[in-house]
C-alpha positions as CSV (number, residue, x, y, z in Angstrom):
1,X,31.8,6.9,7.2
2,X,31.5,5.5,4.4
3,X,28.2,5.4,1.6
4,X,28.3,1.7,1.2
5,X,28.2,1.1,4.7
6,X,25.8,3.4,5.5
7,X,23.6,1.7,2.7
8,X,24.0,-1.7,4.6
9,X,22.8,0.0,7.9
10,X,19.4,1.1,5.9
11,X,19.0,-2.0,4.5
12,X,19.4,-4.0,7.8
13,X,16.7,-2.0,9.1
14,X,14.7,-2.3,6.5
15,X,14.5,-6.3,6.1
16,X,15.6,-7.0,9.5
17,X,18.3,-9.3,8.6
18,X,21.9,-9.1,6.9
19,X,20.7,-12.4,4.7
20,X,18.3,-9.9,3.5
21,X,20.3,-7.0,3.2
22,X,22.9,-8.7,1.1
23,X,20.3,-10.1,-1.1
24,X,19.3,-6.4,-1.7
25,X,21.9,-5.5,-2.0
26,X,23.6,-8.2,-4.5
27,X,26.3,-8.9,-2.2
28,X,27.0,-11.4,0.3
29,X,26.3,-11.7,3.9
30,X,29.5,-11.6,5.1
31,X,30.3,-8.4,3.0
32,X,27.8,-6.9,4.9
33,X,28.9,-8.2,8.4
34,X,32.2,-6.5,7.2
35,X,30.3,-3.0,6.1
36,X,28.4,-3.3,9.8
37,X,31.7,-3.9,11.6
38,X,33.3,-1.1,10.0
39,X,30.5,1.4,10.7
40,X,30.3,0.7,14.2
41,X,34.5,1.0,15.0
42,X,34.4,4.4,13.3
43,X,30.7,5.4,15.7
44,X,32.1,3.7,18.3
45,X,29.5,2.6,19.7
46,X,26.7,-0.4,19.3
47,X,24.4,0.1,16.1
48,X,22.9,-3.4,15.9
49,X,21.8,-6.2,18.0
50,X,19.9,-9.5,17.6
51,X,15.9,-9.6,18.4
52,X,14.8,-13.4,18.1
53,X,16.2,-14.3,14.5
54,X,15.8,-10.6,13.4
55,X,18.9,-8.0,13.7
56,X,17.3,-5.1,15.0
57,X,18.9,-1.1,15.3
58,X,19.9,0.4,18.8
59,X,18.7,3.9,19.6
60,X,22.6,5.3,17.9
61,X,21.7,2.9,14.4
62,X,18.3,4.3,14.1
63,X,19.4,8.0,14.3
64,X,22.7,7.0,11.9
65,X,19.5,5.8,9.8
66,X,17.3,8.1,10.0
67,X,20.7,10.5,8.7
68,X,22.1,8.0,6.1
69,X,18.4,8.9,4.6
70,X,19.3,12.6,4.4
71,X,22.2,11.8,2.9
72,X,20.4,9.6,0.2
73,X,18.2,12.7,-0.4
74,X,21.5,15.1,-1.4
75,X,23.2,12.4,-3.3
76,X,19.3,11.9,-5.4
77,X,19.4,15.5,-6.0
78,X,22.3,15.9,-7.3
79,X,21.8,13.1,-9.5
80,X,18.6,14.9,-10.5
81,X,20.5,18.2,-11.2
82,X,23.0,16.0,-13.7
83,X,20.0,13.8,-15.4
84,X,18.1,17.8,-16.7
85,X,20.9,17.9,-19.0
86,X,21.0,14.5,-20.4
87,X,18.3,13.4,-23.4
88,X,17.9,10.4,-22.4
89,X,15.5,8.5,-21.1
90,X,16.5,7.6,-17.0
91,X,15.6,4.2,-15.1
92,X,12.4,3.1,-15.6
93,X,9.6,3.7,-12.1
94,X,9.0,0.8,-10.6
95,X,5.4,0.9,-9.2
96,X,3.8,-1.8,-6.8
97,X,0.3,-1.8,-5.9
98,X,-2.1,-3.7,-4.2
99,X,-4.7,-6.0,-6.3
100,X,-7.4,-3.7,-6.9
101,X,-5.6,-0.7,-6.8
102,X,-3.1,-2.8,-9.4
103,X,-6.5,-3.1,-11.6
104,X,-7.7,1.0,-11.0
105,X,-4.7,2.8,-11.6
106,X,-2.4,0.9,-13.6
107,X,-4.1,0.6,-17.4
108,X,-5.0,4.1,-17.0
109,X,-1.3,4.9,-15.7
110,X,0.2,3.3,-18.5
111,X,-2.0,5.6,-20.8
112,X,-1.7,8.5,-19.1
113,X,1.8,9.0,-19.3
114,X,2.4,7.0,-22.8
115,X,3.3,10.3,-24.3
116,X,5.7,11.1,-21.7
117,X,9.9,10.0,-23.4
118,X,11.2,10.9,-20.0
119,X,8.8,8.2,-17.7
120,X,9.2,4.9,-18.5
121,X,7.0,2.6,-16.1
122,X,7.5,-1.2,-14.3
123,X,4.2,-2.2,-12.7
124,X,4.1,-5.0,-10.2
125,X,1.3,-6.3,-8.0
126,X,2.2,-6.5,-4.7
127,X,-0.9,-8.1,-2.2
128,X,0.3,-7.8,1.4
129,X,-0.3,-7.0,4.9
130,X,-0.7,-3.7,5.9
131,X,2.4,-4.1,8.0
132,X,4.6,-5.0,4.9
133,X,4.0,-2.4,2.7
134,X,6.6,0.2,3.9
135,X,9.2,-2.8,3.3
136,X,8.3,-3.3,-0.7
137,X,9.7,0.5,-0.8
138,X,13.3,-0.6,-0.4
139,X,12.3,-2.5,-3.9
140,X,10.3,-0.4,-5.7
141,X,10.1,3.1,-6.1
142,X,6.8,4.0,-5.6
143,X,3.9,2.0,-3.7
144,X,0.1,2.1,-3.5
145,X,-1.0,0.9,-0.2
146,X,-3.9,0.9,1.9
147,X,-4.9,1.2,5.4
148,X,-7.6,2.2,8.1
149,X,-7.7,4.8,9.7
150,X,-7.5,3.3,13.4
151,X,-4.4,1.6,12.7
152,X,-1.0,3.0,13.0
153,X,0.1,5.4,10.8
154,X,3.0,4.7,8.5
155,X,6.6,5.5,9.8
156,X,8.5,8.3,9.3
157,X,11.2,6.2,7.4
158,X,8.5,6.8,4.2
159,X,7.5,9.7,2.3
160,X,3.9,9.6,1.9
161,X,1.5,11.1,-0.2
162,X,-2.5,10.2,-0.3
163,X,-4.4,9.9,-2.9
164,X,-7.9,9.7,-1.2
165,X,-10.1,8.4,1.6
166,X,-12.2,5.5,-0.3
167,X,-15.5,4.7,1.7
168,X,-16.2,1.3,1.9
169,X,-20.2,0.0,1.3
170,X,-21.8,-3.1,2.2
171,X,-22.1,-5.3,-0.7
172,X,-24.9,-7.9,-1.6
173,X,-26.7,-9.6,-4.3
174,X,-29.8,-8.4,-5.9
175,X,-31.8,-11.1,-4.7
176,X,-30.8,-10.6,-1.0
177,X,-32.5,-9.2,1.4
178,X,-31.1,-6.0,2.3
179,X,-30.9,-4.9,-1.7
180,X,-33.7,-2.6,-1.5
181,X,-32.1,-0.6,1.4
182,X,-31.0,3.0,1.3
183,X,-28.4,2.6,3.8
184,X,-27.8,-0.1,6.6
185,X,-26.1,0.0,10.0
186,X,-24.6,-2.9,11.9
187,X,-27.6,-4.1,13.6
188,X,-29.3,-4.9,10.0
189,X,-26.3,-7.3,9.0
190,X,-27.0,-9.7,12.1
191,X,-26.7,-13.1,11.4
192,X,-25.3,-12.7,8.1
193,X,-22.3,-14.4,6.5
194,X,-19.4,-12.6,5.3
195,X,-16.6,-12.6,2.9
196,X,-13.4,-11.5,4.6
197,X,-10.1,-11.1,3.9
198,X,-7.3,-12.9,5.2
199,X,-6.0,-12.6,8.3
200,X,-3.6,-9.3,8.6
201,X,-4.9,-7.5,5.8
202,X,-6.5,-4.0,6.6
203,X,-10.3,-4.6,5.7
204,X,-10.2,-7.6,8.4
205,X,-10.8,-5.1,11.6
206,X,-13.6,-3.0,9.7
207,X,-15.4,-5.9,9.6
208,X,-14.8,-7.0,13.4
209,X,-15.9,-3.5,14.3
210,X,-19.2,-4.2,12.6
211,X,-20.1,-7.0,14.6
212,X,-18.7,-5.4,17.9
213,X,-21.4,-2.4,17.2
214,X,-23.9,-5.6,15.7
215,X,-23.2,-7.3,19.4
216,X,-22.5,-10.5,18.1
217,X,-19.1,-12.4,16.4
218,X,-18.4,-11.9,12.6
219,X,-19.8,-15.1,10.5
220,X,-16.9,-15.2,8.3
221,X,-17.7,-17.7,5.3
222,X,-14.9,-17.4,2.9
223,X,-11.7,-15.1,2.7
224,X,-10.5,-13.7,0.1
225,X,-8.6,-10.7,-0.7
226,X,-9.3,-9.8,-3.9
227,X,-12.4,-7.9,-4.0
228,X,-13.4,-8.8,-8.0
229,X,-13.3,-12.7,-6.8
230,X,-15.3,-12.1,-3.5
231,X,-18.0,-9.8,-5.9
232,X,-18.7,-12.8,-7.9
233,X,-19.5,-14.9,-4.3
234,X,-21.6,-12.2,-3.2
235,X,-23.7,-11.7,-6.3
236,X,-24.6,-15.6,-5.0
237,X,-26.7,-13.6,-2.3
238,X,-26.1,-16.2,0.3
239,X,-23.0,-14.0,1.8
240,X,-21.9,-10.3,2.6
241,X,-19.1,-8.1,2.3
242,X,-17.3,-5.1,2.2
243,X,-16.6,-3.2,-1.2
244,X,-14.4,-0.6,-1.9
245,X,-16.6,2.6,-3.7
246,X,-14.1,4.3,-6.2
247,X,-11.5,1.4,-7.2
248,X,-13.5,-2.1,-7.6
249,X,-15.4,-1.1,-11.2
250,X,-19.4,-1.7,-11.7
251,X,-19.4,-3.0,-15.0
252,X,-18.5,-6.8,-14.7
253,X,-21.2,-7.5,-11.8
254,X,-24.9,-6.4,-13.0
255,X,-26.1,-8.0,-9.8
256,X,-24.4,-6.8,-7.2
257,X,-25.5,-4.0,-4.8
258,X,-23.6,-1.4,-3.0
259,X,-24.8,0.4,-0.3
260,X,-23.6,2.7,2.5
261,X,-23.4,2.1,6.0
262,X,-24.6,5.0,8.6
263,X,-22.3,4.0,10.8
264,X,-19.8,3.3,11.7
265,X,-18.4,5.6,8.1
266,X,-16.3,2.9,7.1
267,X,-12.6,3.4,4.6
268,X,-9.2,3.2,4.1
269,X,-6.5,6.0,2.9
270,X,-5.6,5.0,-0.2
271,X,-1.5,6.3,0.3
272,X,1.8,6.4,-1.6
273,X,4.9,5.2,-0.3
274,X,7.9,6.4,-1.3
275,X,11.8,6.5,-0.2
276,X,12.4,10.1,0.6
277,X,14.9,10.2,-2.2
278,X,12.8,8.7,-4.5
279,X,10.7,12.3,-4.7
280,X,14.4,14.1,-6.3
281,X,13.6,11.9,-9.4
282,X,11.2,13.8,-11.9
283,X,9.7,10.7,-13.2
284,X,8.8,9.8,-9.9
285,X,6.9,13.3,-9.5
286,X,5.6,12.5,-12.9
287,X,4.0,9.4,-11.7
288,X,2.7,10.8,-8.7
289,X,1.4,13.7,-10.5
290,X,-0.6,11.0,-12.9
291,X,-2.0,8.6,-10.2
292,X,-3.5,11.5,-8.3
293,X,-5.1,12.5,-11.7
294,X,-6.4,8.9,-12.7
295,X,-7.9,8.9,-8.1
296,X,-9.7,12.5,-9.2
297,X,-11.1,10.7,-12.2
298,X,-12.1,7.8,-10.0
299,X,-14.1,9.7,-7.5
300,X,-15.4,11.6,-9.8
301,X,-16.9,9.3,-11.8
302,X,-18.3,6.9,-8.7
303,X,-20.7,9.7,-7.5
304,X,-22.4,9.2,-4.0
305,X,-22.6,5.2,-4.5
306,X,-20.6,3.5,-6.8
307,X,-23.4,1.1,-8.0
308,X,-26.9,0.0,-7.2
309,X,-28.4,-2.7,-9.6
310,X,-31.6,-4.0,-8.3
């Protein structure tokens, strides 16, 4: 078996097409038909099979998969071994993140490791569904995602690393109502109209769960995913919403106010995804090593509640 085919087997199963594949992999799709073919004369067996307009893996391409990874892993090593000895600087780290992660980590990424000659950084925002982050890995090297912590967890396929469990408050506007409140549970938010996100993005079932426990259906006024834009609605104090406490920064919203919910204790993991093989590459650790350093600084500096201007 060959490397190159074994590449087109990953990538099939990572995009679920050989359209995509070949675009991946900056070759055509009937050079990948080919690479497939070959594959599955020498295993003898089925590897793929079509699902609807998807090519999906049989039980035999899965486990070839889940072994062409291993084999990526020895051929990053050694790779890694050969790069000690050279001087210069290798590829550049390609990091995607989601919005408001994008906005936490990234300046104080950049900075971090500006002194570093051997780490030389791509930054991308990336704002998906939770279901579509482990796909952005084939393109990038490392990836900030999100999710809660009743959904499913992320495959095996990924190496993945968390940075924290970010609690999520109820945010409103100084003039609302509920302002003055220590704490609120779902029954206080009855009746009230939300900002959401869009549909398939993880902070959309945290907010259904509140008006399950509320005992009525969610007023969803607006969606929008990115939490500085649905601040500046709620400082309005006509609507609601959830707001992450360590990555969505005080400073540009004096009249918005956070506070906790009793129950249900609302957050997301905030997790790295990675390629196995991308973890053989010491920039990679070194970027790792600095976004866990710039999360520390982040909860540290949020204390209990991450703002409360009344």
């Amino acid at each position: 078996m060959e490397i190159g085919q074994l590449r087109a087997l990953r990538e099939v199963q990572a995009r679920g097409s050989i359209a995509a594949a070949a675009l991946a992999l900056h070759v055509t799709a009937s050079s990948v038909s080919q690479q497939l073919s070959a594959l599955q004369r020498k295993a003898g067996t089925p590897l793929t099979y079509k699902l609807g307009r998807r090519t999906a893996l049989t039980p035999a391409g899965l486990a070839l998969c889940r072994a062409t990874v291993e084999v990526e892993v020895a051929l990053a090593r050694a790779d890694a071994a050969v790069d000690s000895f050279k001087d210069s600087v290798g590829e550049p780290v390609r990091v995607a993140a989601f919005h408001s992660a994008g906005l936490a980590f990234f300046g104080p990424l950049e900075a971090r490791l500006a002194d570093d000659a051997g780490t030389s950084l791509r930054l991308y925002d990336q704002d998906v569904a939770q279901d579509e982050f482990v796909a952005l890995t084939a393109d990038y090297d490392v990836v900030i995602g999100h999710r809660l912590p009743n959904s499913p967890a992320w495959p095996d396929t990924v190496a993945v690393t968390t940075l924290a469990f970010e609690p999520l408050d109820i945010a409103v506007g100084a003039g609302h109502r509920l302002a003055g409140r220590a704490s609120l549970g779902p029954v206080d938010l009855r009746g009230e109209r939300w900002v959401s996100v869009r549909e398939g993005f993880p902070l959309e079932g945290a907010i259904e769960m509140i008006g399950t426990l509320a005992g009525e259906e969610v007023d969803v006024a607006h969606r929008i995913n990115e939490f500085f834009v649905a601040a500046s609605v709620v400082e309005s104090g006509r609507c609601i919403s959830l707001m992450p406490r360590y990555t969505v920064s005080a400073e540009h919203f004096p009249r918005l106010v956070c506070i906790p919910l009793r129950e249900p204790a609302l957050g997301r993991y905030i997790d790295v995804l990675t390629r196995p093989e991308a973890l053989e590459r010491a920039a990679v650790q070194q970027v790792l090593v600095g976004l866990g350093a710039v999360m520390a600084a982040l909860v540290t500096n949020s204390g209990p509640i991450l703002w409360s201007h009344a």
